[in-house]
Every structure is written in C-alpha cells, then in structure tokens.
C-alpha positions in Angstrom: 116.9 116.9 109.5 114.0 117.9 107.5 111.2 114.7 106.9 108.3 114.7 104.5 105.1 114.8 105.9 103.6 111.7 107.2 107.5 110.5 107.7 107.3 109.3 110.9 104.4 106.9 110.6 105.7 105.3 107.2 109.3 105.6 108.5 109.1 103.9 111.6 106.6 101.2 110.3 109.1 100.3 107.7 112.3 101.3 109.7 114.8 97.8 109.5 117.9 99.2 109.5 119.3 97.9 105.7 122.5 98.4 104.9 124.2 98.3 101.5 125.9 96.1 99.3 129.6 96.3 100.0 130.8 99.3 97.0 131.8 97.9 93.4 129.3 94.8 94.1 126.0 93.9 92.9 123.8 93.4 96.0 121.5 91.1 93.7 124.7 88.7 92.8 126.4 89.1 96.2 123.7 88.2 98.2 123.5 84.7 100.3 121.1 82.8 99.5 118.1 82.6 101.6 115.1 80.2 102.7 112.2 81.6 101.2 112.7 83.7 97.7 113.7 87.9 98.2 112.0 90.0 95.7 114.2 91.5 92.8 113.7 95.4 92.2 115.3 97.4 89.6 114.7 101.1 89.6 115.5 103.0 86.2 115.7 106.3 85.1 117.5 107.9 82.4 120.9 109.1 83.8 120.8 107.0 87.1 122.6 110.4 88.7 119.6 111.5 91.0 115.9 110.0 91.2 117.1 106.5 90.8 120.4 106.4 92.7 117.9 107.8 95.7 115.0 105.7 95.0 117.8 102.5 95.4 118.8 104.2 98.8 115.2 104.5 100.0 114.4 101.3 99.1 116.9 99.6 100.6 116.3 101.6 104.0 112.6 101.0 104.0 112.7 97.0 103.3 115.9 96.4 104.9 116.8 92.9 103.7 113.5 92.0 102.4 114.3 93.4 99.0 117.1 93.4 97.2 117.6 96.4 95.0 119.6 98.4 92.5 119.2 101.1 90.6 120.4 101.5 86.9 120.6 104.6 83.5 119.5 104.4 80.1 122.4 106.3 79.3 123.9 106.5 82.7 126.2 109.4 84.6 127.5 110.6 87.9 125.9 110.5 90.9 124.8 113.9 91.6 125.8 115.6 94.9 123.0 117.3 95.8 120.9 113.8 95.7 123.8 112.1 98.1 122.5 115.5 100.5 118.7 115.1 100.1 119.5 111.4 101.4 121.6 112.1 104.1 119.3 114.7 105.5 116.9 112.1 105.9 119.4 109.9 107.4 119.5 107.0 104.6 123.0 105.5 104.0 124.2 106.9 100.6 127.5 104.8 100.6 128.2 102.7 97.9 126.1 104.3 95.3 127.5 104.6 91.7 126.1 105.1 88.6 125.1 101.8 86.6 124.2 101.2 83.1 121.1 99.3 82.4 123.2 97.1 80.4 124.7 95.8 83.2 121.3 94.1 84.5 120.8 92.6 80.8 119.4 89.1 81.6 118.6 89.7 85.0 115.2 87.8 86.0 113.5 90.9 88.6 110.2 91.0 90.3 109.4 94.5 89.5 110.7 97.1 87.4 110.3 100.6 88.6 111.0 103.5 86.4 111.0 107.2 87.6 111.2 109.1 84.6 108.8 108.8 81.5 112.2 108.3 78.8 113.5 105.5 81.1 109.7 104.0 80.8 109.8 104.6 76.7 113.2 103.2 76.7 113.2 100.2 79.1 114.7 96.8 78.0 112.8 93.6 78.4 114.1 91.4 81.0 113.8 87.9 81.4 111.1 86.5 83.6 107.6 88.0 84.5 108.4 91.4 86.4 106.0 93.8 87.1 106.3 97.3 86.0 105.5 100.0 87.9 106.2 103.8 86.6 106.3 107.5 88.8 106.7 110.1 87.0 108.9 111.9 89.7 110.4 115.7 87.9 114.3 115.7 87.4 115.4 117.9 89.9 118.8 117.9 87.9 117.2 120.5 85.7 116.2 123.1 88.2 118.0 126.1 87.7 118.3 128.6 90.7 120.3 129.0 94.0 121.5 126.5 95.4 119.0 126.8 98.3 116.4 126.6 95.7 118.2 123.5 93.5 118.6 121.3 97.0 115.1 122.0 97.8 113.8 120.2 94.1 116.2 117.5 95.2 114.3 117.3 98.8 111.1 117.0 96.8 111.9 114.4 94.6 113.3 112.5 97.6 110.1 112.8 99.3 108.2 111.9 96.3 110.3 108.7 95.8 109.8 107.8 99.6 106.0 108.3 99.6 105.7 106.2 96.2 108.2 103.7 97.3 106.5 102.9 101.0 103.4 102.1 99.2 104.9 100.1 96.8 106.8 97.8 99.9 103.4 97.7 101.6 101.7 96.1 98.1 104.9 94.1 97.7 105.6 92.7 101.2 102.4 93.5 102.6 101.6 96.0 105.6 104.2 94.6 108.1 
C-alpha cells in the first residue's frame, strides 16, 4: 500500500473506522438522529467521477461518524476506476460510491461546501442555510494522458492532495481530537 507522506501521523490521529451509507441511500437522510448536531459536508466537482467521489471516501474514513458526507457533479458521470484503485491502495472503503448530481442536494441545509475543481466553484448552487465554502483546486487526474502506470499515479496524487486538504479541514471543523 503506498501512503502520502506524513500519512501515518494524520491517519492514525484521525483513524475511526467510518463506514458508508448503505448503496443507493443518502447517508445525510438515512442517518439516525443524534444528541448533539453532525456537521453536513458536501463536496463538489464537475463530473463527481474522481476528485470528489474520493474526497467523500476520505472524508468519511478520517471523521468516521462525526461528519456526514456526500459528494455530488455539476454535470455528473461515472465513477472512474482508477479513483476506486487510488482509494483502495490506501485502504479506504470505496463501496457504495456512485455518481450524484448536484441537483439531487437542492435544498439541502450543509455546514460546509467544499469544491475541488475551479468550474464546480464558478458553477456552485446556493444552498439553503449558512455553509461555509471552502475551495482546493486539486488537478483532474481524469485528463492525464499516458500509461497507465503513469495515469494511476495522477490519481495517487490527487488522492493524497484531497487527504492532506481534507485532515486539515476535520481538524478546523471538529478540532484537533
């Protein structure tokens, strides 16, 4: 298994063992209802095929049940394989993921807002409520052309991109621990 750099610290400091939502349900709606209030995250990017779909994963396996996340497309695809292998080389559950349609969160109240792509930030829909929105401008590794050596390892950099972004956004969110 191949980790970014400073994995191990991050990981293990955030490690809580999340699990998804079971497949064709929203995790937001389909969650029980809880004591004290679980932050909302939605995480948007154009085609919700690669940087969002593993941005949702990573999420959900660094704040566990602390968050509750989903990831959605401006104009939205497939999953893309090679973004289901970049997760599961880090060991993060990929199961369940599918490709969502913004539209399909229209009306939605969310804490924050993350977008990964500078279209999905020109091109992202109000929502309702006060969320806070945060944008990374991580690269489409859907465009790299090359081998396929070389088109997994843009995939592995956007991953660890996402994963370094998205541990400091949990520790601003949740706080250090």
């Amino acid at each position: 298994m191949r980790k970014p750099q400073g994995f191990a610290l991050r990981y293990n400091s955030f490690q809580s063992g999340a699990r998804d939502a079971p497949l064709g349900r929203n995790p937001i709606e389909s969650s029980p209802p809880m004591s004290a209030p679980v932050p909302r995250v939605l995480i948007l990017c154009t085609h919700n095929s690669a940087r969002s779909q593993m941005g949702e994963a990573l999420l959900r396996h660094v704040a566990g049940e602390s968050i509750q996340v989903v990831s959605a497309g401006i104009q939205p695809g497939s999953v893309h394989p090679l973004a289901i292998e970049a997760l599961r080389e880090m060991e993060v559950d990929a199961s369940g993921l599918r490709s969502k349609s913004v539209d399909e969160f229209r009306g939605m109240e969310f804490n924050a807002v993350i977008t990964v792509c500078d279209q999905a930030r020109e091109a992202c829909p109000g929502f309702p409520g006060r969320a806070v929105r945060v944008h990374y401008s991580i690269p489409d590794p859907a465009a790299v052309e090359g081998t396929p050596e070389e088109r997994l390892e843009a995939f592995r950099h956007a991953r660890d991109l996402l994963f370094a972004c998205l541990c400091e956004f949990v520790t601003v969110l949740l706080g250090p621990e």
